[in-house]
C-alpha positions as CSV (number, residue, x, y, z in Angstrom):
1,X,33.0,147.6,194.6
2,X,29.6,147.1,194.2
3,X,28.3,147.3,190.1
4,X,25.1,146.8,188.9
5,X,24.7,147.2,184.8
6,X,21.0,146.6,183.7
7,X,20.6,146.2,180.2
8,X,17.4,146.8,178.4
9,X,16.7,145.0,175.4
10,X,13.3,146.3,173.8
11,X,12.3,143.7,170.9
12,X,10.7,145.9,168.0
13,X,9.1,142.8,166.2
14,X,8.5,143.5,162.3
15,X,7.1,141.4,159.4
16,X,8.6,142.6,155.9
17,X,7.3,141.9,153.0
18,X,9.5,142.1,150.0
19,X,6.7,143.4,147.2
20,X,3.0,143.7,147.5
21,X,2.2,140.8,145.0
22,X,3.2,139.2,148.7
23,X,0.9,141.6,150.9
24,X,-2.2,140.9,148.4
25,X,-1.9,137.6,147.6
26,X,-0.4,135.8,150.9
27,X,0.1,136.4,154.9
28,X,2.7,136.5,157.7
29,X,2.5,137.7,160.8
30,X,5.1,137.4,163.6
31,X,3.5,138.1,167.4
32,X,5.6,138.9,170.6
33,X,4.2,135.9,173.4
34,X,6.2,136.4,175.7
35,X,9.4,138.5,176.8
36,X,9.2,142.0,174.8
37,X,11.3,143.5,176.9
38,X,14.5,141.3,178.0
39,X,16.1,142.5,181.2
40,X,19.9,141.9,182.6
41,X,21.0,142.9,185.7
42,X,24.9,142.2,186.3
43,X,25.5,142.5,189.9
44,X,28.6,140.3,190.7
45,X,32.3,139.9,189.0
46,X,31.1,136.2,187.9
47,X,28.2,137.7,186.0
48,X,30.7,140.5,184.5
49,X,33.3,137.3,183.9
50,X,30.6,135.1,182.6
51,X,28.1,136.6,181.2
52,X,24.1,136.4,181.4
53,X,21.6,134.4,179.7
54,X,17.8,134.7,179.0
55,X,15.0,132.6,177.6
56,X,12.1,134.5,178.4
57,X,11.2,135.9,175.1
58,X,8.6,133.5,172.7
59,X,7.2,134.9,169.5
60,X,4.6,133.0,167.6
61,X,4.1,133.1,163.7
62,X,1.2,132.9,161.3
63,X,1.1,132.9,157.0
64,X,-1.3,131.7,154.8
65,X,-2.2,131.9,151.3
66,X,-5.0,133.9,150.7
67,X,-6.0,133.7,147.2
68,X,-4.6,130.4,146.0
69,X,-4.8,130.0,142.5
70,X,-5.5,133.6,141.5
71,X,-3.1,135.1,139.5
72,X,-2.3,131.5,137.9
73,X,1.1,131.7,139.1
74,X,1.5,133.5,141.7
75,X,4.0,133.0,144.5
76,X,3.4,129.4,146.7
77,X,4.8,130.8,150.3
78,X,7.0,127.6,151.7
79,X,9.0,128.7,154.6
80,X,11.0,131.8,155.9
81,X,13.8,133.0,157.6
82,X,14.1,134.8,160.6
83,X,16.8,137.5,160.6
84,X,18.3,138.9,164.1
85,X,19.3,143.1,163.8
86,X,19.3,146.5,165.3
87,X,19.0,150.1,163.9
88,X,21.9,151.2,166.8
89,X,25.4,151.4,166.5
90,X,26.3,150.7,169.7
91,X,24.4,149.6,173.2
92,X,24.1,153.0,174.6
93,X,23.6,154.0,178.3
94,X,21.7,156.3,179.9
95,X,25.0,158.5,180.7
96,X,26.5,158.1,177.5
97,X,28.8,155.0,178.0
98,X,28.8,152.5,175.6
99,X,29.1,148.7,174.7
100,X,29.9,146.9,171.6
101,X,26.8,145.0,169.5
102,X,28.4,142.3,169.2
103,X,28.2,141.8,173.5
104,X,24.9,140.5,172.8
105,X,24.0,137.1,170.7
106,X,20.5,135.8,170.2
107,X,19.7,131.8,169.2
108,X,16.0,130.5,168.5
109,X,15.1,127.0,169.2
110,X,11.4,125.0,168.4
111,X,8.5,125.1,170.7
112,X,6.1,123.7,168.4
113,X,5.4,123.7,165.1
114,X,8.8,124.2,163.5
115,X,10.3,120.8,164.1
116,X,12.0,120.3,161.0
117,X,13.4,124.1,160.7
118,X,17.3,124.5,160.8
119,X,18.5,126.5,164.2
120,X,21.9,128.2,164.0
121,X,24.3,128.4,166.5
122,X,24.5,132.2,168.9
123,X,24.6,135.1,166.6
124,X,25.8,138.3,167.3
125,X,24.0,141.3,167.1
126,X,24.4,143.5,164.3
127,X,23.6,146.8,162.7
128,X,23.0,149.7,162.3
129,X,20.6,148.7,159.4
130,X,18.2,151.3,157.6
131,X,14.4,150.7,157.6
132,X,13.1,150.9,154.2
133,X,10.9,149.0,151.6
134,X,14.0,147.4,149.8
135,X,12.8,144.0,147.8
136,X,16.5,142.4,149.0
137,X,16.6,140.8,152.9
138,X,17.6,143.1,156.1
139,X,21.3,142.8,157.0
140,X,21.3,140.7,159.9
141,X,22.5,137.5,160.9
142,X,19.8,134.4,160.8
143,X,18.8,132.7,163.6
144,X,16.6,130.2,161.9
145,X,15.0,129.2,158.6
146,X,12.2,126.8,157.4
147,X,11.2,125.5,154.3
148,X,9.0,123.1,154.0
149,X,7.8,122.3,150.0
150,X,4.8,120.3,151.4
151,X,3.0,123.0,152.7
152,X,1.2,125.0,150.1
153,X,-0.5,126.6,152.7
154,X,-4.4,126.6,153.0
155,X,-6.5,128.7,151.5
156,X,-7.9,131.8,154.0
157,X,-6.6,129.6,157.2
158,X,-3.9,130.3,158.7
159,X,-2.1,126.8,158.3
160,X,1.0,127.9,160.5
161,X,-0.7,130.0,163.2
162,X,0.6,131.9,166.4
163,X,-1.5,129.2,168.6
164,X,0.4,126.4,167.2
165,X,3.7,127.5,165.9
166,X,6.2,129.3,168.8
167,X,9.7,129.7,168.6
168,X,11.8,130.7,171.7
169,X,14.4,133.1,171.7
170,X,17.5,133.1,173.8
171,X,19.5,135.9,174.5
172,X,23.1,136.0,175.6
173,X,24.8,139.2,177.0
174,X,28.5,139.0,177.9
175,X,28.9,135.5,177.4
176,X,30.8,136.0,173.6
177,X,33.6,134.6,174.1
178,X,36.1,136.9,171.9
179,X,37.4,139.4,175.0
180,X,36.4,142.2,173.8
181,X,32.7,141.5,174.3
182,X,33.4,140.5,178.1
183,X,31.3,143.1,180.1
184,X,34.3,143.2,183.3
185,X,35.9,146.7,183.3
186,X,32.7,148.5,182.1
187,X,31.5,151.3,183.3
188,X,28.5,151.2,185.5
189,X,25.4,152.5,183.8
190,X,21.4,151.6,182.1
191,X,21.7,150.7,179.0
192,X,19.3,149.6,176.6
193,X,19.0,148.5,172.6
194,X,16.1,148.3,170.2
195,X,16.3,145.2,168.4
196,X,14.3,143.3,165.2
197,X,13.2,140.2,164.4
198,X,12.5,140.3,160.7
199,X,10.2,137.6,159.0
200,X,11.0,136.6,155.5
201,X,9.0,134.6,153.3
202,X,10.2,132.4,151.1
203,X,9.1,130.5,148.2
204,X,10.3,127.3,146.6
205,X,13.0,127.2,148.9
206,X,14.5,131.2,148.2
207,X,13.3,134.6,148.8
208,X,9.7,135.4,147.1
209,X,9.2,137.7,144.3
């Protein structure tokens, strides 16, 4: 029997600030690359047995510290972390059928620019989580995080810039390897899920103020 399950994965990129003494004072931007959209296409029992990887997707980030100095005090931006998410529930397809979150894992790994960051191991996807202006981190499991206390970061330049600074992200589907995430036995259909990429700023080594 011939099955083909194509998978959709649309990345909804987002940089969230956790107060606007942040959004006035300093700068982060993430930027999609490369691979916004990540396709599978699972056409043979050792893809459905095995699983799928991509590494198509490469996101650049930029922050800087716009007004050092001014208010005496304010918040010195040091580093981030990069949470992995989704507003869904479930991977959803075009006929109704479902898969589990967890079936898909994302990693990151350095390009340039993030050499002494701290990578974790596959995560698996999870949500749903609610969009909102909370001051506390998205749920979400963390792909990466960088701190680095030597920065402060210069003053109107963007001294880790989209140009310089890429991260790749690698996406897994199927290849979890509790058997309940296996993709063999699914039913047949398009399914897509949006997922996020949240940037959070730190400062002195924890979340800013």
């Amino acid at each position: 029997m011939n099955k083909n399950i194509i998978i959709c994965k649309f990345l909804i990129l987002f940089v969230f600030f956790n107060s606007n003494l942040f959004s006035q004072f300093n700068s982060a931007r993430i930027a999609i690359l490369s691979g916004g959209v990540v396709n599978f296409n699972f056409k043979t029992i050792q893809d459905y047995k095995n699983g799928i990887e991509s590494n198509n997707a490469v996101i650049g980030i930029s922050m800087s510290d716009l007004n050092p100095g001014f208010p005496i005090g304010h918040s010195i931006v040091d580093g981030f972390k990069l949470y992995f998410s989704t507003t869904a529930s479930n991977i959803i397809g075009d006929a109704g059928n479902t898969i589990p979150l967890s079936a898909i894992q994302a990693s990151a790994s350095n390009i340039s620019g993030f050499a002494g960051a701290t990578f974790n191991a596959y995560q698996d996807l999870t949500g749903p989580i609610t969009l909102n202006s909370s001051a506390s981190p998205p749920l979400g499991n963390v792909l990466m995080e960088y701190d680095d206390a030597l920065i402060p970061l210069t003053s109107g330049a963007f001294s880790i810039n989209t140009n310089a600074n890429k991260i790749r992200i690698y996406f897994q589907c199927g290849m979890n390897a509790a058997p309940s995430n296996k993709l063999l036995g699914s039913t047949a259909d398009y399914y897509s899920v949006p997922i996020e990429l949240w940037l959070w700023p730190q400062c002195n080594s924890v979340d800013c103020p």
